[in-house]
N, C-alpha and C positions, 0 to 999 in steps of 0.2 A: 354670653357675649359672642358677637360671629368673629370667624377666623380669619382672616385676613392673609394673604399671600403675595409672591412673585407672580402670581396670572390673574392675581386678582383686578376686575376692572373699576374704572371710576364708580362706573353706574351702581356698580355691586356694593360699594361704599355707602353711597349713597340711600341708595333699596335698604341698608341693612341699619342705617342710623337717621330715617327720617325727619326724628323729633326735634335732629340738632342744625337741620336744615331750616324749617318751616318759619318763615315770618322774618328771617336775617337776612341782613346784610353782607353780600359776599364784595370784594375788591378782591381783584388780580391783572397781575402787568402780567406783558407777553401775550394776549390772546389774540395771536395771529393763525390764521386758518392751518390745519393741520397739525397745530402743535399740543404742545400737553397743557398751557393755559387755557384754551379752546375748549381741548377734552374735558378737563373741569368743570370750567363753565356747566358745560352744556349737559352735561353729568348732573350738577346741581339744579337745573333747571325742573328734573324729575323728583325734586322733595320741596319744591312750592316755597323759593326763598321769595322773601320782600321784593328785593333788590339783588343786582348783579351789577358791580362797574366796573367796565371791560377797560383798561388803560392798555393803550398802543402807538405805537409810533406813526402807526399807518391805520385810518380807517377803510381804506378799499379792501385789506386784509382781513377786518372783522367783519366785513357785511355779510358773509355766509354764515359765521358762527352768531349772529344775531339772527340767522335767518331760521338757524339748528336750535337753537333756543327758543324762538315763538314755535315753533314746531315741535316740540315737546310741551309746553306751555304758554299759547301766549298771552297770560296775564301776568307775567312776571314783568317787570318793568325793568329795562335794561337801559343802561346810560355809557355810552361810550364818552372814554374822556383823552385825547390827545397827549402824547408826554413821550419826552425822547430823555432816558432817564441819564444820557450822557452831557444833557445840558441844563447845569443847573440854576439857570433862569426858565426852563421849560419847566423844570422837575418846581419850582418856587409858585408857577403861574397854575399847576393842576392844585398846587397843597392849596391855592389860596382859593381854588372855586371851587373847590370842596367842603373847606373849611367855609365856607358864606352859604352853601346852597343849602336851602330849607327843606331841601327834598331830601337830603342825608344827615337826617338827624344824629348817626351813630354809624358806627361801621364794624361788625360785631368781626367780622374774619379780613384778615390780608395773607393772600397769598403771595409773596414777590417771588416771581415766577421767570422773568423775562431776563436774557441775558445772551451774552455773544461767547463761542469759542473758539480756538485755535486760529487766531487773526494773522495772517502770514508776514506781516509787516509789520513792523512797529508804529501803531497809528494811536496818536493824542488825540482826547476831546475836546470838547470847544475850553476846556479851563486850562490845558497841560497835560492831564495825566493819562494815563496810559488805559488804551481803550478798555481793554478786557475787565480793570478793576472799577472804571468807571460806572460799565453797563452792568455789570455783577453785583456790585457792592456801593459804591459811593452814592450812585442814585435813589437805591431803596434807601439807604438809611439817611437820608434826607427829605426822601417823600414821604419815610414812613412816620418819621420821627415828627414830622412838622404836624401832619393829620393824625401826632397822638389824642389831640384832645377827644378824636370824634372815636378813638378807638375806648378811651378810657370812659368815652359817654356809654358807649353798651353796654360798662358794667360789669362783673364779676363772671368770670369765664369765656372773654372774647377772646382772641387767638393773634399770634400772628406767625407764619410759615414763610420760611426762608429755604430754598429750594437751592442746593449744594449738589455735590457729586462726589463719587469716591475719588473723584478726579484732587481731591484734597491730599490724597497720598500722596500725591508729585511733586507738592513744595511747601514748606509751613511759609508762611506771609514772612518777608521780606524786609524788616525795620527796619535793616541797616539801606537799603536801596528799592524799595516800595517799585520806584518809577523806573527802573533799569538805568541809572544813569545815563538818563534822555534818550534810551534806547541803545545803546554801546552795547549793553550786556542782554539786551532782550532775546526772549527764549522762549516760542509759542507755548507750549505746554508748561512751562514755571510761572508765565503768566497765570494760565489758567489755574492752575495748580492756588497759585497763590489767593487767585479770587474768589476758590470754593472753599479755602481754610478761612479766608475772611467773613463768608455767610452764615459759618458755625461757632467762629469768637463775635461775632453780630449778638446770633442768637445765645449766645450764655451769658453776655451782657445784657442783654435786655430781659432773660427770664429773671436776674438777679433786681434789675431796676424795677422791674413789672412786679415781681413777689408779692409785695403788701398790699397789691390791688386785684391781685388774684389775674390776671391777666398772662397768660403764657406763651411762649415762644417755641418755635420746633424748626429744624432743622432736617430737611427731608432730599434723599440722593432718590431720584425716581428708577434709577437703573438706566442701560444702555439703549436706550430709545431711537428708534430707524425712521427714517423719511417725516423727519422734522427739517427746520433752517436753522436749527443753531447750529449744524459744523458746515453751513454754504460753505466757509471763508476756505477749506478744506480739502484736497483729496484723500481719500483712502491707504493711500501709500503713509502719510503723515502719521497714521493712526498708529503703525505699527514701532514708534519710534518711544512712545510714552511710558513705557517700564524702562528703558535703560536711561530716560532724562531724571526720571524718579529714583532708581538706583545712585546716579550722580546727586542729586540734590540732596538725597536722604543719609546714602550708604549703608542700606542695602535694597532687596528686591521689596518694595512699600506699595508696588503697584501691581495686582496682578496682571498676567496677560489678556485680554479681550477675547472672550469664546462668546463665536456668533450664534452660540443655542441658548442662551442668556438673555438675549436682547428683546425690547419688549414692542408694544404697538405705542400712541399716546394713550390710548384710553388705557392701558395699562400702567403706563408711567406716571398718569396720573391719578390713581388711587394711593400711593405714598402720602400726596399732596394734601386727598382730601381726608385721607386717616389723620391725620399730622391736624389738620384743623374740624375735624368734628369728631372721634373716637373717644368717647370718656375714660376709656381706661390709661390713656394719659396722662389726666388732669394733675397728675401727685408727678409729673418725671418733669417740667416744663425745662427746656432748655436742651432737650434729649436728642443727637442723630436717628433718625429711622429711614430704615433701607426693608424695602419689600414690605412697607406696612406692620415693621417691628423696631424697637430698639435697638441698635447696634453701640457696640464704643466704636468713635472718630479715632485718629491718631493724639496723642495727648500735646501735641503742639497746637492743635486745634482746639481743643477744648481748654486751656488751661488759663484760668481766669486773668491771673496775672497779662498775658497776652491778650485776653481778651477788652480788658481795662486799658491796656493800651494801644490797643486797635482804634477804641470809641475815642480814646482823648487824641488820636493823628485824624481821625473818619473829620470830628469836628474841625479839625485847624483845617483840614483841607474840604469842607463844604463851608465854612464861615462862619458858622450857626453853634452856637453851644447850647447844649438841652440838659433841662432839669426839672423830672419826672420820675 
């Protein structure tokens, strides 16, 4: 089996599991130019998948990484599909032209990739809720959950990767005040904190639900990834403030300090991603954190089912939709 690492690249993934590439169906949100949904991609592009649909908010942002993709192959057929996963009548209108279109029969991999950090304001989405959890959390498992059929269409060993951060040590999800008390209490880093605990009680929920159909779930922190847009909202001074919010929230140090010789490229950030959805040596953990393209244990507020059961039964009240699957 090859080794997988912290330097390891997308493509090296890729190069090294061909077989679980060729002829599939890839989904991934977030593929905006330069980022680690991009790197994916375009990483995948190099083992001859069916399909690729690029879901983004903006398509002037994808036209390069579409253009990186026929440039490594171009007969791979790529579909861009519009979706701002903070609005869930946006997030309802991609499940449903997905869910109709004859050209996607099945959907063998989802990567939900796409998401916002350290929002300096306290900024609602178009429903109420608090942006950070919105774009994190509330939108995939509303897009994901709806486009289960076409996931359950590919059949025994499709995937789905829910893309988290250690940035989960900063705060377990927040049941008692989810939304910060309309913002009163909000705390850029407990936001986030709270939205990367919520990607990994997602995913242990749904490896449990997915079980019987063999379908599995993963939970992947790509590492500290530079010259991306997920921290625009951000200066660097901010960064340095996120062990002592997480020591408050936690009590004690739950967060390490940030060492900048750590930090990876996207194409590096994103081989967690694509180990997490094509690696067989997974197949028996489904539901697993992986950090550097291994295993890791979450904090146990993260993973613990009981919380995770009741993440899914507030995720539904608050997208309007109850699933049963």
């Amino acid at each position: 089996m090859p080794s997988f690492g912290a330097a390891t690249t997308a493509t090296e993934v890729v190069q090294a599991l061909p077989q679980h590439v060729k002829g599939r169906t890839f989904l991934i949100t977030g593929t905006g130019e330069k980022g680690i949904g991009a790197a994916a991609a375009v990483a995948l592009a190099h083992g001859e998948p069916e399909q690729l649909i690029l879901v983004s908010r903006s398509k002037t942002r994808v036209y390069s990484v579409v253009e990186d993709i026929a440039s490594v192959n171009p007969n791979i057929k790529v579909v861009f599909q519009p979706c701002d996963l903070s609005d869930f009548d946006s997030v309802k209108q991609t499940a449903s032209t997905i869910l109709n279109s004859t050209s996607i029969p099945r959907i063998d991999v989802v990567v939900n990739n796409a998401g916002v950090m350290a929002i300096m304001e306290y900024t609602k989405d178009k429903q109420g809720y608090e942006m950070t959890l919105s774009a994190c959390h509330l939108g995939h498992f509303l897009l994901t959950n709806l486009i289960m059929p076409k996931i359950i269409a590919a059949g025994p060993g499709s995937r789905i990767v829910n893309v988290t951060s250690n940035g989960h040590r900063v705060s377990p999800f927040r049941f008692h005040d989810w939304n910060f008390s309309d913002g009163k209490e909000y705390e850029i880093w407990t936001a986030y904190g709270q939205a990367k605990t919520a990607n990994i009680l997602y995913t242990v929920e749904l490896a449990r639900r997915l079980a019987s159909k063999n379908i599995q779930s993963y939970a992947v922190h790509p590492g500290g990834v530079t010259n991306t847009n997920l921290s625009s909202h951000a200066d660097y001074e901010i960064f340095n403030t996120i062990s002592e919010v997480a020591k408050r929230n936690n009590g004690w140090d739950s967060f390490p300090p940030l060492d900048p010789n750590t930090f990876k490229t996207a194409h590096q950030g994103a081989a967690p991603l694509l180990t997490g959805a094509l690696d067989p040596a997974l197949d028996e953990h489904s539901g697993a954190y992986i950090v550097d393209c291994h295993i890791e244990e979450a904090l146990d507020y993260a993973t613990d089912p009981r919380n995770a059961k009741k993440l899914w039964d507030l995720s539904e009240e608050l997208v309007g939709h109850k699933f049963d699957f």
